[in-house]
Z-matrix of the N, CA and C atoms (Angstrom, degrees):
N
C 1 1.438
C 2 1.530 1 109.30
N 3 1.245 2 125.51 1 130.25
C 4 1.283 3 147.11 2 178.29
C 5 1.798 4 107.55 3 -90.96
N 6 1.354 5 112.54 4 108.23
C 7 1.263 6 107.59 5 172.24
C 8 1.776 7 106.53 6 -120.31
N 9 1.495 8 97.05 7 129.87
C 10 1.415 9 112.86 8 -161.60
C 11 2.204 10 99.24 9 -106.85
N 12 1.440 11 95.62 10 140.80
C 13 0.880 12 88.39 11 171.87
C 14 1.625 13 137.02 12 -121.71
N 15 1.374 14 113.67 13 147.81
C 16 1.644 15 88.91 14 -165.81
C 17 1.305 16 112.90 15 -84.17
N 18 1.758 17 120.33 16 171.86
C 19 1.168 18 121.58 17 171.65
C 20 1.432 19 122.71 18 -127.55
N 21 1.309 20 126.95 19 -171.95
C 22 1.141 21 108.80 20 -179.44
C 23 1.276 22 118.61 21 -108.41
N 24 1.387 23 143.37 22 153.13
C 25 1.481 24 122.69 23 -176.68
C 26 1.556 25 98.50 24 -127.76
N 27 1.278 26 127.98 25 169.58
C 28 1.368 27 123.84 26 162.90
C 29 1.694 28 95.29 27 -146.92
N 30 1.378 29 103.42 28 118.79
C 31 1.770 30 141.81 29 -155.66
C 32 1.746 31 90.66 30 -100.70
N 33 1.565 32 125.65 31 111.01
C 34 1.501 33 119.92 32 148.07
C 35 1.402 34 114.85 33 -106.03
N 36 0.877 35 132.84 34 133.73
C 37 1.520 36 158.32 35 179.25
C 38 1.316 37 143.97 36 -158.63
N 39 1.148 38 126.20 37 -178.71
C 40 1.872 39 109.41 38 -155.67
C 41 1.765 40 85.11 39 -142.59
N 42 1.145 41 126.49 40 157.18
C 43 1.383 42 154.70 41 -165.20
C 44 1.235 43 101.65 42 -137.53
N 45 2.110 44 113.94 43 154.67
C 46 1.445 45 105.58 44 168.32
C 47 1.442 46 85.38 45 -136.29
N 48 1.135 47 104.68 46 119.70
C 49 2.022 48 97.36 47 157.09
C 50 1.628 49 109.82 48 -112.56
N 51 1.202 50 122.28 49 112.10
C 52 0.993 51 117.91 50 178.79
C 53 1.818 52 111.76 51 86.26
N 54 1.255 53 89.73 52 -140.15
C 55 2.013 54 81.55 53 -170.33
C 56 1.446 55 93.13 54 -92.70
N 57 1.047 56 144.27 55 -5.68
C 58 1.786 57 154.90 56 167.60
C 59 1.345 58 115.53 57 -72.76
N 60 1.255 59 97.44 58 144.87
C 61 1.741 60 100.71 59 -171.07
C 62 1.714 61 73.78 60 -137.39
N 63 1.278 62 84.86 61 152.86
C 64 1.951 63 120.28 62 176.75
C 65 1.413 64 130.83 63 -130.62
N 66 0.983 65 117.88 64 129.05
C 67 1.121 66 124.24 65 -166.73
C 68 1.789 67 102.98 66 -84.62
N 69 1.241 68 117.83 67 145.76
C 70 1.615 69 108.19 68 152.61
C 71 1.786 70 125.58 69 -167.87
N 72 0.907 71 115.41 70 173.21
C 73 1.789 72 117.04 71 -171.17
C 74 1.483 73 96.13 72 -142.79
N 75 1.563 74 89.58 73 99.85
C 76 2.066 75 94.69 74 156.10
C 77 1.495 76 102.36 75 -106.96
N 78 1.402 77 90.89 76 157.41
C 79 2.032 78 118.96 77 140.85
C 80 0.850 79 113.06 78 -91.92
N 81 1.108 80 103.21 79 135.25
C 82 1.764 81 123.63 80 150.95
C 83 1.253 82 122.71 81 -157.93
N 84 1.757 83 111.99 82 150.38
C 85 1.478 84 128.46 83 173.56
C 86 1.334 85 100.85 84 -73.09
N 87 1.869 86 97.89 85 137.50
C 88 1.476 87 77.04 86 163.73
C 89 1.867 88 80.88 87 -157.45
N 90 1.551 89 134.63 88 163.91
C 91 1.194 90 121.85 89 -175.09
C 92 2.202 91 111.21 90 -71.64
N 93 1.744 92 92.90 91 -26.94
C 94 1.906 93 88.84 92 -174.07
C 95 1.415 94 85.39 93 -147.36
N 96 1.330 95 117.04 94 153.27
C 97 1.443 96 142.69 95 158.06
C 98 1.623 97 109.18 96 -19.79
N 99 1.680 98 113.39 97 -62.82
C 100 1.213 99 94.67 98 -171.05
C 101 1.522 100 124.60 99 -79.80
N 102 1.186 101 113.76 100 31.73
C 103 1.763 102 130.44 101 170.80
C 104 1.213 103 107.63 102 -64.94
N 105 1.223 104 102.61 103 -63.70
C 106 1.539 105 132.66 104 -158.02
C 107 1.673 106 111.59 105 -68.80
N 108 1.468 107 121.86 106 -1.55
C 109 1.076 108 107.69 107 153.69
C 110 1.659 109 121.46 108 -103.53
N 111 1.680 110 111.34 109 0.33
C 112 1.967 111 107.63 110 170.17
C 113 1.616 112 79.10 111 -81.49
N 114 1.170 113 136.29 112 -48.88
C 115 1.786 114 120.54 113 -154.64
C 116 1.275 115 104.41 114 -53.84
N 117 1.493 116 117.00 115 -60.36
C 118 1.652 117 111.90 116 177.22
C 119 1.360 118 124.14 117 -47.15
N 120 1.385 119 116.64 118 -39.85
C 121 1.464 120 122.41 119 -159.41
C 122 1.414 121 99.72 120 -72.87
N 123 1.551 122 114.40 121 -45.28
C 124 1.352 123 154.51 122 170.85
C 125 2.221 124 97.86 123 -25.08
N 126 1.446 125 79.52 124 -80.52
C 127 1.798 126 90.22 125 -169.21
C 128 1.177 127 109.49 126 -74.76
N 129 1.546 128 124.81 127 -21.68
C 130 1.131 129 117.56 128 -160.93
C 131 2.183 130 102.07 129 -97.31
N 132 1.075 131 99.35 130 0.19
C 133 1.476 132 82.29 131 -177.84
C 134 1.933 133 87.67 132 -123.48
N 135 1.270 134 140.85 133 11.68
C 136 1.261 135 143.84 134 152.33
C 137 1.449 136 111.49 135 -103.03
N 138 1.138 137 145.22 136 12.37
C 139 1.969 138 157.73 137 103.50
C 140 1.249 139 99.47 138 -48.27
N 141 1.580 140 120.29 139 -76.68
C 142 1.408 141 102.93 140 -156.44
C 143 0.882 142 144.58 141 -105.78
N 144 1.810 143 105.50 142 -1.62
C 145 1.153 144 117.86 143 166.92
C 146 1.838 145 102.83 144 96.31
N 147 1.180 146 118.89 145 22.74
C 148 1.997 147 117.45 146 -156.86
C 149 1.803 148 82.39 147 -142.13
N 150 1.276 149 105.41 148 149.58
C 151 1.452 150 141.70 149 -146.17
C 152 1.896 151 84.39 150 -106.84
N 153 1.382 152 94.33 151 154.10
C 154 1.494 153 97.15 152 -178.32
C 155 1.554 154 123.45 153 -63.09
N 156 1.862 155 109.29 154 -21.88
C 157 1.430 156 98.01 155 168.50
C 158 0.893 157 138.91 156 -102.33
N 159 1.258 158 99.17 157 34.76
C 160 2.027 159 131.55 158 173.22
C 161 1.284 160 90.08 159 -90.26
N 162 1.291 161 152.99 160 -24.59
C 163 1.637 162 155.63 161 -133.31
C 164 1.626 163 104.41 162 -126.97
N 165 1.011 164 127.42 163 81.98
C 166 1.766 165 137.40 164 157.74
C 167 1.567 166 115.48 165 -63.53
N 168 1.034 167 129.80 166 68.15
C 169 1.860 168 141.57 167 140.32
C 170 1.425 169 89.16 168 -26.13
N 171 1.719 170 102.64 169 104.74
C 172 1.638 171 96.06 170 172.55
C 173 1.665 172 102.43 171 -110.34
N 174 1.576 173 123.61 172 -34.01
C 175 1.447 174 127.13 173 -176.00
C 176 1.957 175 102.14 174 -147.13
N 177 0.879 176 133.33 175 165.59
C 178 1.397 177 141.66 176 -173.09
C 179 1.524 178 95.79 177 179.97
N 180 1.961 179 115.85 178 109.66
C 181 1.052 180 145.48 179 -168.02
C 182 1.088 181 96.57 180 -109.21
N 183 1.500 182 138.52 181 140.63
C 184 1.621 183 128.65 182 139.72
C 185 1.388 184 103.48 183 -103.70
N 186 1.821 185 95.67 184 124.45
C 187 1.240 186 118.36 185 170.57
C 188 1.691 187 129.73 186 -119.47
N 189 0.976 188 117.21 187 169.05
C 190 1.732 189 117.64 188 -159.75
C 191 1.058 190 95.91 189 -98.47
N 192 1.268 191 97.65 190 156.73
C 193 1.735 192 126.09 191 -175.35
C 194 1.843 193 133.48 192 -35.91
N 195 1.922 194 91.26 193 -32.04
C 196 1.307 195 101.44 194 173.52
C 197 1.596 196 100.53 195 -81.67
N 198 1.070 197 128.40 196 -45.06
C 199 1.384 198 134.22 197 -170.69
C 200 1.409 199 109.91 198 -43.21
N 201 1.664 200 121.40 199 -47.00
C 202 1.482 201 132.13 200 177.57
C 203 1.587 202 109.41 201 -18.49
N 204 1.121 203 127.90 202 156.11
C 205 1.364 204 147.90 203 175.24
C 206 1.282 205 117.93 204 -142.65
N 207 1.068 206 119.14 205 -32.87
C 208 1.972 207 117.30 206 179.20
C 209 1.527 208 99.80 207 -89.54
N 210 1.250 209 101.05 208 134.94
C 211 1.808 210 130.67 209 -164.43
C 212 1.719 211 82.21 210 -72.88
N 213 0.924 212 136.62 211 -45.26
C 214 1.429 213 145.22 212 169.04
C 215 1.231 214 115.59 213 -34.54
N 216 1.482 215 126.90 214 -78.92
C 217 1.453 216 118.19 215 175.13
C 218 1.007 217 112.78 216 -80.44
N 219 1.258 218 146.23 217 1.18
C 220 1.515 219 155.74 218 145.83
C 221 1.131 220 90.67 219 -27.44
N 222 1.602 221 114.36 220 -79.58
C 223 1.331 222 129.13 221 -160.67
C 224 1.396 223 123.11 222 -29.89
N 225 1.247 224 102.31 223 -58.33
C 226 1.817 225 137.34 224 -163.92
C 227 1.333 226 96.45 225 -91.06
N 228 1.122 227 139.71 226 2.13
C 229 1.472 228 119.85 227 176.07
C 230 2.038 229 109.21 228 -122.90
């Protein structure tokens, strides 16, 4: 048995809905880097309703546990 473990990433990137572009910084678990771009594409166009090339992946860091900032994966980890 293979037990995989997850990590944490913290994702900055910019969104456009409309003639507006947005800035934003999530966390998320995910087991490898390349997860973390179906999760974004994932939540971010079932929130906002915007297609994946509305979605700019500008940096995606994995950072440690103290580093966390969302009360969210705080929680869960």
């Amino acid at each position: 048995m293979i037990i995989m473990k997850t990590k944490i990433y913290r994702i900055n990137g910019r969104f456009t809905m409309g003639n507006d572009s947005q800035i934003f910084v999530k966390e998320l678990k995910a087991i490898k880097e390349e997860d973390i771009y179906q999760k974004i594409y994932s939540e971010f166009g079932s929130k906002h309703g915007i297609n994946r090339n509305q979605i700019n992946i500008e940096k995606i860091e994995e950072i440690s546990a103290d580093e966390v900032e969302d009360p969210i994966i705080k929680a869960i980890i």
